[in-house]
C-alpha positions as CSV (number, residue, x, y, z in Angstrom):
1,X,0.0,0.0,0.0
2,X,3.4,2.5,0.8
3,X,4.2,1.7,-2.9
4,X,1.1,2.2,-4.5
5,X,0.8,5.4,-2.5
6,X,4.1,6.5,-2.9
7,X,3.1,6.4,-7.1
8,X,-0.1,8.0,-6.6
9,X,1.4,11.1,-5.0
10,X,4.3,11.6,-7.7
11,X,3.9,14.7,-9.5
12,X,5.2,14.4,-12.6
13,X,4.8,10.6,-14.3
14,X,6.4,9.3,-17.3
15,X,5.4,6.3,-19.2
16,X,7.8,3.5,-17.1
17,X,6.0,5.3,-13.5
18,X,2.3,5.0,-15.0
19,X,3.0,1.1,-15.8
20,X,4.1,0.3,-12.7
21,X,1.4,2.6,-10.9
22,X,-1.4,0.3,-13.3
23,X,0.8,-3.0,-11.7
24,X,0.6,-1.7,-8.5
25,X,-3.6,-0.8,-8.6
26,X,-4.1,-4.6,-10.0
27,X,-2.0,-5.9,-7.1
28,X,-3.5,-3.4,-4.2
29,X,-7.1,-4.4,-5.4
30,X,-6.5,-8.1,-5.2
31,X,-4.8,-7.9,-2.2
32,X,-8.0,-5.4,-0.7
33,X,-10.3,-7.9,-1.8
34,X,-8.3,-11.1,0.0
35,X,-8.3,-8.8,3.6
36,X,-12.2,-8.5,2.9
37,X,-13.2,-12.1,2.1
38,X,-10.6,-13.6,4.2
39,X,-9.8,-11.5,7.5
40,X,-12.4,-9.9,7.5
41,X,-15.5,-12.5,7.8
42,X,-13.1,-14.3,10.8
43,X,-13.9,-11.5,13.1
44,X,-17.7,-10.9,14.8
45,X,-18.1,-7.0,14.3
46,X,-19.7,-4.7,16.5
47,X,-20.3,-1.1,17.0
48,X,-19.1,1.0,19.4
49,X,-21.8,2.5,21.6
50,X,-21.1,6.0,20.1
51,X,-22.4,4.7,16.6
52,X,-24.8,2.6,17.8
53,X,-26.2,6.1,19.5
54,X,-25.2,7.6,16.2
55,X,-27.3,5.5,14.0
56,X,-30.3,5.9,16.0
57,X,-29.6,9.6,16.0
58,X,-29.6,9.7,12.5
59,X,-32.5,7.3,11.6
60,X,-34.5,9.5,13.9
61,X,-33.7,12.5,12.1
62,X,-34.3,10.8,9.0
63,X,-38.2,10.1,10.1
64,X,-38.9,13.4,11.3
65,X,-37.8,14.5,7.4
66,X,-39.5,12.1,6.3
67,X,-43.0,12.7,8.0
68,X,-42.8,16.4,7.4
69,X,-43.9,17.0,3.9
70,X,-41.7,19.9,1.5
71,X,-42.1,21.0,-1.8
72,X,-38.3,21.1,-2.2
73,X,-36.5,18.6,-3.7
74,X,-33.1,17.5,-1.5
75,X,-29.7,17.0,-3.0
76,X,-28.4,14.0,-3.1
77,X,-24.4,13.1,-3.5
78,X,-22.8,9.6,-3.8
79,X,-22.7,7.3,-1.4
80,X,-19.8,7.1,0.4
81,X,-20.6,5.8,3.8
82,X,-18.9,1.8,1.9
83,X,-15.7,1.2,1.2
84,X,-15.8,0.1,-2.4
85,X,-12.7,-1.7,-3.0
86,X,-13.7,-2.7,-7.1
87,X,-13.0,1.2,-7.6
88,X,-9.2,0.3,-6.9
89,X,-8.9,-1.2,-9.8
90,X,-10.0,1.9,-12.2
91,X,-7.2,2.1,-15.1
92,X,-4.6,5.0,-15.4
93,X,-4.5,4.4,-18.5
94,X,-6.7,7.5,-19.5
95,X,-4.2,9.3,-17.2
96,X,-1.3,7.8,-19.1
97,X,-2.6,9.2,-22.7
98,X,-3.4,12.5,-20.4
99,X,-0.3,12.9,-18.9
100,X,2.6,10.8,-19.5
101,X,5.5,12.2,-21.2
102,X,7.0,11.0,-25.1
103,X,10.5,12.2,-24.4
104,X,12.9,13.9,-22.1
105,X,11.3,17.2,-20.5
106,X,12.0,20.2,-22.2
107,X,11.2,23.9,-21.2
């Protein structure tokens, strides 16, 4: 994960760094999904008390907005409350025709 981080947060890639950043993505993913489907089912999971509190706090909020009618329409964004290791994987590849380099840098 250092190494795929450590490729992620280079500023300035070149064709050699954006194939081993697409190695490294493949690698991290597989390895994410392993930790899921392996570690992770061994363990019982519970929450804490502050987000079992939390939850309820929140699904009561979300009644009382949803018993009070409005005309207005609510945003909505993605979700992002899951860990959604499949988006890992995404290619740089678009980001290597983007941004990779043909030659030596020049001014």
């Amino acid at each position: 994960m250092a190494h795929w981080h450590a490729m992620v947060t280079m500023c300035l890639h070149n064709d050699v760094t954006l194939a081993i950043l697409d190695a490294t993505t493949v690698t991290l993913g597989q390895k994410l999904r392993t930790f899921r489907d392996v570690t992770c089912s061994t363990f019982a999971m519970k929450k804490l008390r502050q987000e079992y509190n939390a939850q309820i706090h929140c699904d009561a909020k979300k009644a009382a907005a949803a018993s009070t009618p409005t005309n207005q329409a609510t945003p909505q964004g993605p979700n992002m409350t899951e860990t959604q290791p499949q988006a890992v994987e995404q290619p740089t590849s678009l980001a290597g025709r983007l941004h990779a380099t043909s030659g030596p840098f020049t001014w």
